[in-house]
N, C-alpha and C positions, 0 to 999 in steps of 0.2 A: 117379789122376784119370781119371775116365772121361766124356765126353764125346760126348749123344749128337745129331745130325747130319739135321736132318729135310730130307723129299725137298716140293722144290715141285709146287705144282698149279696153274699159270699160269693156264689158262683159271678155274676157281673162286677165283683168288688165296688160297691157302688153302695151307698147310705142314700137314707131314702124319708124326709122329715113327714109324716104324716099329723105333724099338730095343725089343728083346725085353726090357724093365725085370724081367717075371716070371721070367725065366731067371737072374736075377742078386740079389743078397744086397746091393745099394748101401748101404743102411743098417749095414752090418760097418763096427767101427771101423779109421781106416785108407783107409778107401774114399770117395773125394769124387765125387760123381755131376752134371753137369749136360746139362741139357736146353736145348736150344739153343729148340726151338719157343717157349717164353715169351716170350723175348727179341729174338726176330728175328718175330712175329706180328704186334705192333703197324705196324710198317713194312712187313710184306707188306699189311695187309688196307688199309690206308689210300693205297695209292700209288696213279696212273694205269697201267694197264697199258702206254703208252708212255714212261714215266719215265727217267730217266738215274741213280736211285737205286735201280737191281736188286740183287738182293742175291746172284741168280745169272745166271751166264752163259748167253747163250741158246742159244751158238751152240757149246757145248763140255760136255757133256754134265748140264749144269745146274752146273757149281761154282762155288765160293763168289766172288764178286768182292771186291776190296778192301776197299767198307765190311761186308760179312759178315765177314771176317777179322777187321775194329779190331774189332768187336759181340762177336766172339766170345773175342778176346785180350784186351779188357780184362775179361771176364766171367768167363775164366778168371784172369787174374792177382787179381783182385778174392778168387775162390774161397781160391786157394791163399794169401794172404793173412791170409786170414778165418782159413782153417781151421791155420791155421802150421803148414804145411807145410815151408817155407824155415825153416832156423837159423842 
């Protein structure tokens, strides 16, 4: 499972995925790829920039806060699920 991790643009409210996809074979079976920017975009581009539903911390070198984590755990277990991974 590889799972990639985009960096926020506060002042533009705009997520930004900088994983190197071209460097990597994702589509090899075997290999479950996701992308976090789809699923965390909607709630970046639509909040108040004063909000109490950040998705990162502001004050700790942007990481993930609590509801990023559920977004990104259920999305992951949702994957590995899907793709039956688990036996």
């Amino acid at each position: 499972m590889i799972q990639s991790i985009p960096n926020e643009r506060v002042l533009e409210q705009t997520l930004v995925d900088s994983f190197p996809i071209g460097e990597f074979d994702v589509k090899r079976p075997g290999i479950e790829f996701l992308a976090m920017k789809a699923l965390l975009d909607p709630l970046e581009s639509k909040r108040p920039l004063e909000t109490k539903d950040l998705l990162y911390w502001r004050r700790s070198h942007h990481h993930w806060t609590p509801l990023a984590h559920r977004i990104s755990g259920e999305a992951l277990a949702q994957r590995i699920l899907a793709a039956g991974l688990l036996h």
